[in-house]
N, C-alpha and C positions, 0 to 999 in steps of 0.2 A: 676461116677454118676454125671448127672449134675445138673447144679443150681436148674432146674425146678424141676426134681426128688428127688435133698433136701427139695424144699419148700412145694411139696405134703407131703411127709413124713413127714413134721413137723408136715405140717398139718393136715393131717390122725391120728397121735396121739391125736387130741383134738377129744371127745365123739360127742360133736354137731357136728366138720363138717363131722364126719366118718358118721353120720345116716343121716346126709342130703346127705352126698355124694352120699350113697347106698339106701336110698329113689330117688332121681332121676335115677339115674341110672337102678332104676327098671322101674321106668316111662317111661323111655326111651329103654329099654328090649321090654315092653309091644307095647310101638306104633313103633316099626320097625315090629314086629309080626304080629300085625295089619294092617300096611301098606303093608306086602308080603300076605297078606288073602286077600286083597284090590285087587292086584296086580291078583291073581289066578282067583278070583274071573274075573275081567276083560277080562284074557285069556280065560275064559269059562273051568275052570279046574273040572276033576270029581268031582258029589256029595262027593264021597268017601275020595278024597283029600280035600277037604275042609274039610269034616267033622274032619279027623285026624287032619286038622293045627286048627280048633276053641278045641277041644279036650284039645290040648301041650300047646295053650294059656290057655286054663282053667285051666289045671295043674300048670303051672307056675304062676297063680296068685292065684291059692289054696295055693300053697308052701310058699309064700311070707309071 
């Protein structure tokens, strides 16, 4: 294991930084989703396809 991977660990055992961790990291979940919707979007991609990727965004932010 290295350094870096002891010092997350340490720190993933503290409450605050684990919920700030996995609070951004949703944040970041959601605007990569949104940027590949952006991205489809651009391509001229099916209604159809769009509708299913805004759909898995919606779910994945219902879940959250």
């Amino acid at each position: 294991m290295s350094i870096a991977e002891k010092y997350f660990k340490k720190q993933f055992s503290s409450e605050e930084f684990r919920r700030s961790f996995l609070e951004e990291k949703v944040k970041l979940d959601i605007e990569y989703r949104l940027e590949e919707l952006k991205r489809d979007i651009q391509t001229h991609k099916s209604p159809e396809e769009l509708i299913k990727k805004v759909d898995s965004i919606e779910q994945f932010v219902l879940s959250v």
